[in-house]
Backbone of each chain as ProteinMPNN parsed JSONL, in Angstrom:
{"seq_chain_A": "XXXXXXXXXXXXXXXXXXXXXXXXXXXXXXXXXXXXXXXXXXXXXXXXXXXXXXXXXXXXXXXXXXXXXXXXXXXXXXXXXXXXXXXXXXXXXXXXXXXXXXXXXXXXXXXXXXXXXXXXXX", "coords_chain_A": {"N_chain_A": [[151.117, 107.345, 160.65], [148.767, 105.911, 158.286], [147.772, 107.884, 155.027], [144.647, 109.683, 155.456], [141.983, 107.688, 153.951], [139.256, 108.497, 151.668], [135.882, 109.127, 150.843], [133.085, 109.54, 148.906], [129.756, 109.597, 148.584], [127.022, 109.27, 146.735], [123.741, 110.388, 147.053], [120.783, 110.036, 145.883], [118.208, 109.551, 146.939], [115.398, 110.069, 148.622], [113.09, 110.024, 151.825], [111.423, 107.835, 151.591], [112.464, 105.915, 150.583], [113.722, 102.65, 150.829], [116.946, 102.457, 149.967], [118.365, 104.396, 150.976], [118.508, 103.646, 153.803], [120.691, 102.457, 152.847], [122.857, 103.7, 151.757], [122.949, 105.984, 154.194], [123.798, 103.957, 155.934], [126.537, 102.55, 155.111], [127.918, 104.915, 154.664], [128.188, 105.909, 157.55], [129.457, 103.417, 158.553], [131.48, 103.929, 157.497], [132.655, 106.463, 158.199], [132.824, 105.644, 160.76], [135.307, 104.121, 160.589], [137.264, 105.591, 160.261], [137.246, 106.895, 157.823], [137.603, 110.327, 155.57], [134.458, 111.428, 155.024], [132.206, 112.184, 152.53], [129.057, 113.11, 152.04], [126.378, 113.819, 149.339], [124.076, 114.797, 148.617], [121.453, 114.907, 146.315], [118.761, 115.501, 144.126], [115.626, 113.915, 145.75], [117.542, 113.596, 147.435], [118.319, 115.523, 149.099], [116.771, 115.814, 151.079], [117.296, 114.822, 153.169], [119.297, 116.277, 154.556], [117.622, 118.04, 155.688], [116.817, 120.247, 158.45], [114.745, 118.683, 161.152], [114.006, 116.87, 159.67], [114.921, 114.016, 159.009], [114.268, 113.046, 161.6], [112.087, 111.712, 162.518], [112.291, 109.423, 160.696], [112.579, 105.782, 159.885], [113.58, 103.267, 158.141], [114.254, 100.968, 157.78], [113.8, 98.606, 160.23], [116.042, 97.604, 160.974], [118.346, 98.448, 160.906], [120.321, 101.192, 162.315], [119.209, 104.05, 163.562], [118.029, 106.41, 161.485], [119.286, 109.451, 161.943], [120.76, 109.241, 163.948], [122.805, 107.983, 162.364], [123.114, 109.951, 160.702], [124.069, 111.684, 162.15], [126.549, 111.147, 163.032], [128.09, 110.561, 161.241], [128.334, 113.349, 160.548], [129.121, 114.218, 162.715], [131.87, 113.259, 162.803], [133.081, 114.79, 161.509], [132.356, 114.182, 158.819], [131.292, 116.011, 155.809], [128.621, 117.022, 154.474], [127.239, 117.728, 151.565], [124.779, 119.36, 149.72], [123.302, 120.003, 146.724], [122.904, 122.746, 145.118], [120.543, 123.842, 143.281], [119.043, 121.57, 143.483], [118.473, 122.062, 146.278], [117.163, 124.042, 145.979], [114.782, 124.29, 144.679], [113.275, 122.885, 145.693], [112.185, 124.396, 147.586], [114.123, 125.329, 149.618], [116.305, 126.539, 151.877], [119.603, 128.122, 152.535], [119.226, 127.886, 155.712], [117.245, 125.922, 156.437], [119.185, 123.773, 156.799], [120.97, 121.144, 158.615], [123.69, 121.3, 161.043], [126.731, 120.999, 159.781], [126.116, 121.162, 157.072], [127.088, 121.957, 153.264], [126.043, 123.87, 151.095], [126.658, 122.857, 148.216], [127.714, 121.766, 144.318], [127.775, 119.962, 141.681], [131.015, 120.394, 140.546], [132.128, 120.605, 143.568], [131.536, 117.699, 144.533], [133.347, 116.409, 142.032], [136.098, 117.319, 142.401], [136.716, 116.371, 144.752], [136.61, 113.913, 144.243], [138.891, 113.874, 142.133], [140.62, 113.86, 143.827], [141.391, 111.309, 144.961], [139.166, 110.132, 145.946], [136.94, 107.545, 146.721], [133.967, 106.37, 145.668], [130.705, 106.314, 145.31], [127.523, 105.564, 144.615], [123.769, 106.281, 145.236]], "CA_chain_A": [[149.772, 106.891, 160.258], [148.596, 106.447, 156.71], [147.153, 108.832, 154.729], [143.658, 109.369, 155.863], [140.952, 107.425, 153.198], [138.436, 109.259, 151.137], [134.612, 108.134, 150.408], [132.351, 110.209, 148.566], [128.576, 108.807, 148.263], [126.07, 110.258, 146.258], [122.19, 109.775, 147.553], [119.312, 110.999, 145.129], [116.87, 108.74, 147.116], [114.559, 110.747, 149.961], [112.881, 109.23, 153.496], [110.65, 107.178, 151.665], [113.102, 104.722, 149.986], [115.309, 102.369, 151.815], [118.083, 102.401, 149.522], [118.585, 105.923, 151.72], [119.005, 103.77, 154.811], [121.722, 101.916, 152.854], [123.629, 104.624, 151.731], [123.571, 106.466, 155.371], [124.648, 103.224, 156.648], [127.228, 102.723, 154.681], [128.748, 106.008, 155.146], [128.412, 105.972, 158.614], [130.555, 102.839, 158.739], [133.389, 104.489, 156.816], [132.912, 107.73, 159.204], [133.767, 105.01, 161.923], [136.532, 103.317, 159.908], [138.312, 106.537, 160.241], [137.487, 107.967, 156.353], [136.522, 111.044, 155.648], [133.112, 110.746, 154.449], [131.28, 113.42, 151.795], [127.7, 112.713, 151.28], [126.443, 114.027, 148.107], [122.628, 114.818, 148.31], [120.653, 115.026, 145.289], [117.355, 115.423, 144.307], [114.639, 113.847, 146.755], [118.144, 112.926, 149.074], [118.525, 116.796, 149.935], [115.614, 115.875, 152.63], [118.002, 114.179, 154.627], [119.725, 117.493, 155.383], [116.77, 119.123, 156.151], [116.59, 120.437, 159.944], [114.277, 117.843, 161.609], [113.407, 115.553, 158.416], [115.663, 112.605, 159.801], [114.144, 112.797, 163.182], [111.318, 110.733, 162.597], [112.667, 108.222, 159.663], [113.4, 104.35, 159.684], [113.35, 102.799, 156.832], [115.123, 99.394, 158.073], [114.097, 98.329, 161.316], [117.591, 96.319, 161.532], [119.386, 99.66, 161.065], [120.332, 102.432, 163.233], [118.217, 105.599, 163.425], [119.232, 107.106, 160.393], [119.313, 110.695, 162.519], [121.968, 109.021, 164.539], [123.692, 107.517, 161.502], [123.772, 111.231, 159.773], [124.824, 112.779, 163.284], [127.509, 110.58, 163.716], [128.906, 111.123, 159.985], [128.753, 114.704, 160.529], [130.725, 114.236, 163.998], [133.355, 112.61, 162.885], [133.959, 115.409, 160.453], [132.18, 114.296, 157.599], [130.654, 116.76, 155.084], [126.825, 116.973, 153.53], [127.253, 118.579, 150.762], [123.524, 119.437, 149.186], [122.902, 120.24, 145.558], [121.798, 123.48, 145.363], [119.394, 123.598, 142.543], [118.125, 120.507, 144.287], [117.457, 122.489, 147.213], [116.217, 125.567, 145.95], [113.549, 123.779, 143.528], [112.407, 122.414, 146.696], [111.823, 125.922, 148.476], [114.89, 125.25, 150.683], [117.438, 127.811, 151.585], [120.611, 127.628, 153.309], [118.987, 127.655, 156.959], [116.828, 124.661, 156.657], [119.867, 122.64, 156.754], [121.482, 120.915, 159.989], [124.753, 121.668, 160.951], [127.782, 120.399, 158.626], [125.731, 121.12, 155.305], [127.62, 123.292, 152.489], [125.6, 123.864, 149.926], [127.765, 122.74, 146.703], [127.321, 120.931, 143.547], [129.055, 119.11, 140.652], [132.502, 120.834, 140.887], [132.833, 120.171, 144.27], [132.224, 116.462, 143.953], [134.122, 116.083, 141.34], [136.932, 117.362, 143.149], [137.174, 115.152, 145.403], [137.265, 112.099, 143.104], [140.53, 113.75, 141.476], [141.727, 113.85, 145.3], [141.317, 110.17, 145.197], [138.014, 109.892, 146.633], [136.078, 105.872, 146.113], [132.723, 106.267, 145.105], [129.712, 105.37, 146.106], [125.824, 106.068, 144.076], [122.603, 105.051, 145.312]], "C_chain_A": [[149.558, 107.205, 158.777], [147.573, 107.832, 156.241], [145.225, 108.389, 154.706], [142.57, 108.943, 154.454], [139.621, 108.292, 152.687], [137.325, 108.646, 150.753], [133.717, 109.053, 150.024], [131.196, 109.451, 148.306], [127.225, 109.586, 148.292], [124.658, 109.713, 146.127], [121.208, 110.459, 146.958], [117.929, 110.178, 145.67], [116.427, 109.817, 148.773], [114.398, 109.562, 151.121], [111.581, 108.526, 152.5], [111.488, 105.877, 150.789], [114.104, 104.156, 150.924], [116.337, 102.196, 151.622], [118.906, 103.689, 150.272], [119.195, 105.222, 152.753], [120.693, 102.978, 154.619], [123.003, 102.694, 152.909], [124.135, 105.122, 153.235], [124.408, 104.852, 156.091], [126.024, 102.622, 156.36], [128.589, 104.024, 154.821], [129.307, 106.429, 156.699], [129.537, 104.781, 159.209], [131.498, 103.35, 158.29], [133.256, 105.385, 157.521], [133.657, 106.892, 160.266], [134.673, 104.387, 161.826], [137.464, 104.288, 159.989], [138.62, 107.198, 158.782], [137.109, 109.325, 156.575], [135.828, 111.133, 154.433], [132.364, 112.16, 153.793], [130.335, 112.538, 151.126], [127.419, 113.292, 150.201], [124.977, 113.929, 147.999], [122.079, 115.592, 147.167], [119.47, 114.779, 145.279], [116.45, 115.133, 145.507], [115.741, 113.652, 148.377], [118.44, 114.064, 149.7], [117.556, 116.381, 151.16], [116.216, 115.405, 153.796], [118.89, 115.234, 155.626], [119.023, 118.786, 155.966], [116.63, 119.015, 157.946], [114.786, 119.341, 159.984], [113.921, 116.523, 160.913], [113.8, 114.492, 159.005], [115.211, 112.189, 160.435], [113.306, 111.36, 162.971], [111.542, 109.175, 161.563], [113.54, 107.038, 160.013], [112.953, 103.576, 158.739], [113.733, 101.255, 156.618], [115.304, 99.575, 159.7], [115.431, 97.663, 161.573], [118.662, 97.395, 161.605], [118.992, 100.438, 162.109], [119.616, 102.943, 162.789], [118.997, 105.631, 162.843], [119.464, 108.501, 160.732], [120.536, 109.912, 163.094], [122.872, 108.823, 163.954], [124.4, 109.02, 161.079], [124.256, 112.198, 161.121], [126.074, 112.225, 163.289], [128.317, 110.779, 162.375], [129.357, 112.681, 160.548], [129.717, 114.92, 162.336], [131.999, 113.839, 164.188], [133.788, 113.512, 161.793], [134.005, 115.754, 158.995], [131.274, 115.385, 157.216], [129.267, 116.416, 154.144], [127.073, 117.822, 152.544], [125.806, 118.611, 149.603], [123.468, 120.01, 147.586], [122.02, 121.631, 145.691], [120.769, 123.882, 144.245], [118.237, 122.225, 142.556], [117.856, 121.363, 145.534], [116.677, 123.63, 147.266], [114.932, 124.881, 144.993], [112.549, 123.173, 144.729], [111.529, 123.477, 147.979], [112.788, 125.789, 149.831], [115.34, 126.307, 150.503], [118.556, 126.99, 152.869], [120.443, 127.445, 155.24], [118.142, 126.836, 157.035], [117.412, 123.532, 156.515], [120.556, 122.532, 158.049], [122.867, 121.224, 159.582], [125.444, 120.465, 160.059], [126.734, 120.297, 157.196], [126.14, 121.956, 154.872], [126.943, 122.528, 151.208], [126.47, 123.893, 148.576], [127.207, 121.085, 145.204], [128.659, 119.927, 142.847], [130.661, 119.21, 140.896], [132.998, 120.263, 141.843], [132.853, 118.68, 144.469], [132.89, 116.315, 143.436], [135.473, 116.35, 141.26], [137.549, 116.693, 144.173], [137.218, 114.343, 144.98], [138.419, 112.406, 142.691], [140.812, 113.877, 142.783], [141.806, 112.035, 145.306], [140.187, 109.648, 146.093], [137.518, 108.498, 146.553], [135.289, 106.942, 146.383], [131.916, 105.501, 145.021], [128.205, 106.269, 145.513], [124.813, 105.385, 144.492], [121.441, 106.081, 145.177]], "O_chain_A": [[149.913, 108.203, 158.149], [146.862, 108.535, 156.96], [144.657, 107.4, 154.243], [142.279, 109.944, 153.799], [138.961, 108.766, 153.612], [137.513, 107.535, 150.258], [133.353, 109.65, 151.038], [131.486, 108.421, 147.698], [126.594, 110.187, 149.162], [124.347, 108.82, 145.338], [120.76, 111.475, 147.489], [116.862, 110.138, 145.057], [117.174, 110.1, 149.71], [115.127, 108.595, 151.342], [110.51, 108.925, 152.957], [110.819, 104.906, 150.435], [114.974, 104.73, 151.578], [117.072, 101.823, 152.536], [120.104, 103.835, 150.03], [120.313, 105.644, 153.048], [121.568, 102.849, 155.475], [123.935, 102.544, 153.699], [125.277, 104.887, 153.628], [125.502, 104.866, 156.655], [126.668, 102.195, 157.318], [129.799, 103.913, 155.02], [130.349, 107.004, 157.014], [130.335, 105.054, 160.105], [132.569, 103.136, 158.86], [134.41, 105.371, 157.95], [134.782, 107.187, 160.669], [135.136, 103.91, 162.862], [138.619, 103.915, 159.787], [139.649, 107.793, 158.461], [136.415, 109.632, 157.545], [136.222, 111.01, 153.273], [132.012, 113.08, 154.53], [130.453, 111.699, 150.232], [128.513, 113.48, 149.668], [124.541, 113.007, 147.309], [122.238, 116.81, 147.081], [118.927, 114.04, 146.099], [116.417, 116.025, 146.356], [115.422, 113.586, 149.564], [118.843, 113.942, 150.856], [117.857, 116.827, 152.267], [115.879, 115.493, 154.977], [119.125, 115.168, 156.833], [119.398, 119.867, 156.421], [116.403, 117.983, 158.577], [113.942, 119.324, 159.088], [113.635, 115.438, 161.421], [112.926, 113.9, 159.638], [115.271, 110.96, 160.468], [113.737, 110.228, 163.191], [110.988, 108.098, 161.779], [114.73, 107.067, 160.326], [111.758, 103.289, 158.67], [113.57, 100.552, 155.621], [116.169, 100.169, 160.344], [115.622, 97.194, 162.695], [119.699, 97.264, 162.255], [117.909, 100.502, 162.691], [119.15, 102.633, 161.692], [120.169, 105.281, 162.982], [119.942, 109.07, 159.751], [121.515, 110.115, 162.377], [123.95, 109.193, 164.419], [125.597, 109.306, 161.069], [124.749, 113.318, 160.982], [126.905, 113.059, 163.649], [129.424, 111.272, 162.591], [130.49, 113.031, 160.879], [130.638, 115.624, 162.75], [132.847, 113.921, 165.076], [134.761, 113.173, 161.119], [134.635, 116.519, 158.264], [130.482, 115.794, 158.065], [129.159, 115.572, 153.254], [127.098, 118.982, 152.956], [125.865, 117.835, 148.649], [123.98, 121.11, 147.797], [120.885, 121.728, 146.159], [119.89, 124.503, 144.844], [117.178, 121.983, 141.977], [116.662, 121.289, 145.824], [115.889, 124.088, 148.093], [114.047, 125.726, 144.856], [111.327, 123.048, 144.647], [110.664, 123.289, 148.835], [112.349, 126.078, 150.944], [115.148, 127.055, 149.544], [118.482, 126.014, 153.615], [121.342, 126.983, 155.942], [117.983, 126.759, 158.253], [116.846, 122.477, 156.232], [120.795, 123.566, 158.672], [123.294, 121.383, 158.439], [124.95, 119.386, 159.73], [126.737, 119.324, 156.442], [125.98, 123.018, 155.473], [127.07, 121.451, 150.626], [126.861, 124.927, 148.035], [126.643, 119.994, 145.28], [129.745, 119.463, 143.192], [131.378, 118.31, 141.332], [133.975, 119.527, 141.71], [133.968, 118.173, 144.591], [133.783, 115.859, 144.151], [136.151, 115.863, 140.355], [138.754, 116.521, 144.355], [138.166, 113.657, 145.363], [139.25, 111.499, 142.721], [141.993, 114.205, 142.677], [142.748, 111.712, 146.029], [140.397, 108.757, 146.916], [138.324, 108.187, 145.676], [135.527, 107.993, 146.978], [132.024, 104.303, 144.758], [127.892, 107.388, 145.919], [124.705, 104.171, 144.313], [120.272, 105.696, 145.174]]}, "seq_chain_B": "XXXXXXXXXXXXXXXXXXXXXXXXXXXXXXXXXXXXXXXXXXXXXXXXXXXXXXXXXXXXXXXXXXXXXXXXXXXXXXX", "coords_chain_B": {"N_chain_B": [[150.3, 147.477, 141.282], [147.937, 144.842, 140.348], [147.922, 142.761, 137.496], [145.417, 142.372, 136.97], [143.767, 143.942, 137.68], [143.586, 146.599, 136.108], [143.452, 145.336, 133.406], [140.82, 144.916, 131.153], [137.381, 143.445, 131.426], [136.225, 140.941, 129.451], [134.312, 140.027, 128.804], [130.987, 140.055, 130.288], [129.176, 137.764, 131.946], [125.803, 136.677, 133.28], [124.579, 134.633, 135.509], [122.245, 134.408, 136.532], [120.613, 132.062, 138.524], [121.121, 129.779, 137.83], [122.923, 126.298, 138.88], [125.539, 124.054, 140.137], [125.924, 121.95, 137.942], [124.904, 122.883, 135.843], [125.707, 125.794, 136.103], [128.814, 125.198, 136.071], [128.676, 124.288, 132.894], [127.769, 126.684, 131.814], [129.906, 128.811, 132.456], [131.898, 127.614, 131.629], [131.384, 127.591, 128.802], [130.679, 130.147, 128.455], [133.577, 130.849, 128.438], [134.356, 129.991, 126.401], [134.252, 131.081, 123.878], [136.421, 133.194, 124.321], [139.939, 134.309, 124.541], [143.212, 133.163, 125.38], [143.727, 134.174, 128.514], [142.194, 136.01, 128.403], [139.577, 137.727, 129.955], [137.163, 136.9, 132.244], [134.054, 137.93, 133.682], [132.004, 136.839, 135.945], [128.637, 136.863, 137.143], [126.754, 135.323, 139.957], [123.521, 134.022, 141.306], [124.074, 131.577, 142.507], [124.163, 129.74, 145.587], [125.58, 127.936, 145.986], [128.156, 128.51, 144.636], [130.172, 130.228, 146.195], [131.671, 127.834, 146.505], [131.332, 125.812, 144.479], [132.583, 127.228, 142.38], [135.608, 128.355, 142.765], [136.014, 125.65, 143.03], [135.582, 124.182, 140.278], [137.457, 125.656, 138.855], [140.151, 124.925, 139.818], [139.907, 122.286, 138.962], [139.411, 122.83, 135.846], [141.232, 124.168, 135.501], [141.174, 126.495, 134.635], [142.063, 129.951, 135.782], [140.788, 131.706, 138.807], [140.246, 134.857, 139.373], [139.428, 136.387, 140.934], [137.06, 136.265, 144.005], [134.046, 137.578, 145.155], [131.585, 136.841, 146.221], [128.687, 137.915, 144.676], [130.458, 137.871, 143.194], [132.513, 136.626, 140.212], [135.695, 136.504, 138.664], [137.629, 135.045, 136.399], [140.386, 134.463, 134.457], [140.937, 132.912, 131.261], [143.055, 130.32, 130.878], [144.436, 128.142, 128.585], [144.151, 125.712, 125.856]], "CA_chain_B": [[148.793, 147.393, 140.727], [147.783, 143.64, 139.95], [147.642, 142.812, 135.956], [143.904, 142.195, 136.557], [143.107, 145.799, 138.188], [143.855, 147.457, 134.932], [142.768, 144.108, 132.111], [139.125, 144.872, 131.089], [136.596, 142.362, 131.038], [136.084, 140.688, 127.885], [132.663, 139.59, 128.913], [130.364, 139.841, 131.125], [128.01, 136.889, 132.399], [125.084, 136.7, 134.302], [124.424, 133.344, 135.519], [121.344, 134.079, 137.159], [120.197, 131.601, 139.537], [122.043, 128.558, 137.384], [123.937, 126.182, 139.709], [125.512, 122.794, 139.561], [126.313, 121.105, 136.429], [124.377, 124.283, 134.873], [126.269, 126.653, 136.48], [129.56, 125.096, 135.442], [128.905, 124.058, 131.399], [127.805, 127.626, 131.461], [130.752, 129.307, 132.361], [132.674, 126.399, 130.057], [130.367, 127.566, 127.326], [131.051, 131.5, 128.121], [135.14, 130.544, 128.089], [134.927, 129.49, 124.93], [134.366, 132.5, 123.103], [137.447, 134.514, 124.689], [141.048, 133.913, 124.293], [144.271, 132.929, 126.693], [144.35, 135.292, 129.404], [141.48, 137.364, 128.699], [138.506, 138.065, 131.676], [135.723, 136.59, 132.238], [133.193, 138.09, 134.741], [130.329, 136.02, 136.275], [128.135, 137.228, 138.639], [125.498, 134.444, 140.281], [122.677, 134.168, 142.675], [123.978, 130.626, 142.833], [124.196, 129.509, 146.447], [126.891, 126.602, 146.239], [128.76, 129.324, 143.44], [131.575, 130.089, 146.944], [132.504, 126.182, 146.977], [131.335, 125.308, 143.187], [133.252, 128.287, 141.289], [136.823, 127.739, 143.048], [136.746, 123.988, 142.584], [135.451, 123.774, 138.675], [138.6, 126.43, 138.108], [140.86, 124.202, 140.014], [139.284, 121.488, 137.897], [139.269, 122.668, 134.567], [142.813, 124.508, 134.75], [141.359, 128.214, 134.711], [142.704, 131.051, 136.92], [140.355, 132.135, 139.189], [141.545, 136.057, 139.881], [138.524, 136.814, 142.251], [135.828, 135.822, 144.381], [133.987, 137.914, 145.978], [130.427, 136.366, 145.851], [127.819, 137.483, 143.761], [131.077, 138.538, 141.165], [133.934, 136.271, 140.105], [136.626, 136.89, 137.712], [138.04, 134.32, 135.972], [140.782, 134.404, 133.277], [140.738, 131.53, 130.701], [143.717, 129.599, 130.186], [144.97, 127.515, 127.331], [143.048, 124.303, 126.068]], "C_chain_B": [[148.787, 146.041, 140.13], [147.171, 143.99, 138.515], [146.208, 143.142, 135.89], [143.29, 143.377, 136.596], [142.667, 146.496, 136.739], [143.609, 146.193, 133.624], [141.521, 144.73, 132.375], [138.52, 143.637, 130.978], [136.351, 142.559, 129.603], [134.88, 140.082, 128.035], [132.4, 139.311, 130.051], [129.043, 138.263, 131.338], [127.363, 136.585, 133.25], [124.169, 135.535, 134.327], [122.726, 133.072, 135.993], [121.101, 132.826, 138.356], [120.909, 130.071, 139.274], [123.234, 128.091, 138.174], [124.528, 124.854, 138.997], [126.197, 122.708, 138.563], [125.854, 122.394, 135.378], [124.649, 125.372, 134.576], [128.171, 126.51, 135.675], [129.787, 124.761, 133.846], [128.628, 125.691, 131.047], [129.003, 128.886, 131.229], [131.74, 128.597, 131.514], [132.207, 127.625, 128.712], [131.254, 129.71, 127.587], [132.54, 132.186, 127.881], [135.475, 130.646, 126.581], [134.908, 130.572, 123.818], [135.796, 133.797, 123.364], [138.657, 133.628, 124.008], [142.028, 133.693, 125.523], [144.431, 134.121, 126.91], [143.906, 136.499, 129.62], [140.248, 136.807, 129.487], [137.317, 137.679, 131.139], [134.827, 136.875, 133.531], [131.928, 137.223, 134.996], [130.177, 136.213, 137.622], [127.089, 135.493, 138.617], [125.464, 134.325, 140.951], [122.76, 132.37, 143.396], [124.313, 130.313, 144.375], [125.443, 128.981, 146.763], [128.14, 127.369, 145.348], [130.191, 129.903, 144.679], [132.266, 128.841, 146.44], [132.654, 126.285, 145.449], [132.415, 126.23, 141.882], [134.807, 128.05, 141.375], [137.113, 126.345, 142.624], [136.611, 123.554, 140.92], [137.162, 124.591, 138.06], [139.448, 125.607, 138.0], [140.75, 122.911, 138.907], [139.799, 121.362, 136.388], [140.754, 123.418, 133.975], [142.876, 126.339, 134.455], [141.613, 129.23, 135.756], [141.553, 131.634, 137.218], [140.953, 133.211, 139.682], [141.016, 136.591, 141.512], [137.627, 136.21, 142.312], [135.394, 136.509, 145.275], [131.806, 138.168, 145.895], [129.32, 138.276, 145.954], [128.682, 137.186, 142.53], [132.652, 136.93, 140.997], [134.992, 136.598, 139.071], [137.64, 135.555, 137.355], [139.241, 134.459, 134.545], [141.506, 132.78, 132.85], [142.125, 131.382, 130.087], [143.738, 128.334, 129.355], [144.491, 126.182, 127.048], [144.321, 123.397, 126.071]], "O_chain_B": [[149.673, 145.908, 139.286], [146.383, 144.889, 138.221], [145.728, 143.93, 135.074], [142.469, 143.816, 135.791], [141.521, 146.83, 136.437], [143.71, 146.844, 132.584], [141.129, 145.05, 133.497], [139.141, 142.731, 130.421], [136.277, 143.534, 128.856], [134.48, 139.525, 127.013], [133.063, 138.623, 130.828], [128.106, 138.123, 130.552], [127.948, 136.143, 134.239], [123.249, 135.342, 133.532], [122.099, 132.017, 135.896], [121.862, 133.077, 139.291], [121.206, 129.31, 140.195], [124.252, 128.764, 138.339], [124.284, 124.5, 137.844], [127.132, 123.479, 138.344], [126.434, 122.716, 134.341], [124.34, 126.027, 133.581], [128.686, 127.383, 134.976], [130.93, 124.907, 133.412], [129.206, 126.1, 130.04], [129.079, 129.656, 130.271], [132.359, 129.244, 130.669], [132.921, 128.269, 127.944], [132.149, 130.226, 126.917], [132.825, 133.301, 127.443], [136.378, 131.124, 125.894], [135.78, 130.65, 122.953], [136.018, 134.859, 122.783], [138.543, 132.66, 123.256], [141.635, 134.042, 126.636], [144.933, 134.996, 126.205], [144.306, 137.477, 130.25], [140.004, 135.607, 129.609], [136.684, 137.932, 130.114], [134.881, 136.037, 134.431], [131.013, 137.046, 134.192], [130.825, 136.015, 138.65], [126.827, 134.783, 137.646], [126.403, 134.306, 141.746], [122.044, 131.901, 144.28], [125.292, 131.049, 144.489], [126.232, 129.42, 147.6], [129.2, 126.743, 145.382], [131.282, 130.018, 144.12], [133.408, 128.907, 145.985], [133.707, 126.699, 144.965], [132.808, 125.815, 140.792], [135.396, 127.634, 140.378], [138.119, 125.937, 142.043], [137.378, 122.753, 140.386], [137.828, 124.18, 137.11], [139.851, 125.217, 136.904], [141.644, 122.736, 138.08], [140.335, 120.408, 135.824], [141.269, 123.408, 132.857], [143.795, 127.123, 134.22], [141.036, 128.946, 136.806], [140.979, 132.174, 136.272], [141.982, 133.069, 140.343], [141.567, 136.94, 142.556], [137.111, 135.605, 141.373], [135.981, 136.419, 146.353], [131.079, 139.131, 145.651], [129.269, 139.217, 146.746], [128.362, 136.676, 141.456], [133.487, 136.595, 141.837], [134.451, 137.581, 138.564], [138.407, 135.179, 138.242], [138.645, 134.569, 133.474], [142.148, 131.942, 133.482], [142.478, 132.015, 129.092], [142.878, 127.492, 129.613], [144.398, 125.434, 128.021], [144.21, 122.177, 126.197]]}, "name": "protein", "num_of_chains": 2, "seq": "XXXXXXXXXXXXXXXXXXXXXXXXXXXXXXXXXXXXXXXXXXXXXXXXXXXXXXXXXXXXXXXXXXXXXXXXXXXXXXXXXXXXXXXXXXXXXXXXXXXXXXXXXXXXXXXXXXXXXXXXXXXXXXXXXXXXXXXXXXXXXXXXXXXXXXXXXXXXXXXXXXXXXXXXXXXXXXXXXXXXXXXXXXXXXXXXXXXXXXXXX"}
């Protein structure tokens, strides 16, 4: 089997924009394409890793729940990786995030692009 | 006894709460003042500073010696 595909996609949009539900949906297809998938929350898009925030958000009736979209990323393996001066400016800490979030910034993006990551901003 | 045990730091830096992109031009920025192969300490209350500190090293080509969060030890190799 080939070597497994890489997709990094970096979301600075919160639950009130629907360029948010593009991104998760997007990612969530490459989680089911068999990539593995690192989100990349910034600014207002840390909210998406906040414990319950998701629950209630649709932003595109034609899309999935985007709670199901970001469960199903993070079940297949993929990684949330949150900004943390995006989430501490917000009065987060590392336990108001759902499981599979590691709090990391620049570096570690940018680590994965020299792994051969595609790239993906919205 | 590992080289580093016995090397002194050649500067200390305290990153404070600086993460991110802020966290790494800083330690860039506090590199630049030393020479090949001498120590650079940085403590920080940064959060993401496990993940973010290892991968900028890997990154930028400098020897991370330790990590043993709040402290790291870094010595700066060669531009």
């Amino acid at each position: 089997m080939s070597e497994q595909k890489k997709i990094v996609i970096v979301n600075s949009h919160g639950l009130d924009d629907e360029r948010s539900s593009v991104a998760w949906s997007i990612a969530n297809t490459a989680a089911s394409s068999g990539m593995e998938v690192t989100m990349f929350l910034v600014s207002s898009g840390v909210d998406w890793a906040r414990r319950g925030a998701a629950d209630a958000a649709q932003l595109n009736p034609l899309d999935p729940k985007i709670s199901d979209m970001i469960n199903n990323v993070v079940e297949s393996g993929g990684t949330l990786l949150v900004c943390p001066p995006c989430a501490k400016v917000r009065g987060y800490s590392e336990d108001s995030f759902i499981e599979g979030t590691v709090l990391a910034g620049a570096p570690a993006l940018l680590e994965k692009m020299t792994e051969g990551a595609y790239s993906l901003s919205f | 006894m590992q080289r580093h045990d016995i090397q002194e730091i050649a500067k200390h830096w305290d990153a404070g709460e600086a993460g991110c992109g802020h966290l790494a031009m800083g330690i860039a920025r506090a590199l630049s003042t030393l020479r090949e192969g001498e120590l650079l300490q940085l403590t920080t209350r940064d959060a993401g500073a496990p993940i973010d500190v290892p991968a900028w090293c890997r990154l930028s080509g400098h020897s991370l010696i330790s990590a043993s969060h709040p402290n790291y030890i870094i010595c700066k190799q060669g531009d």
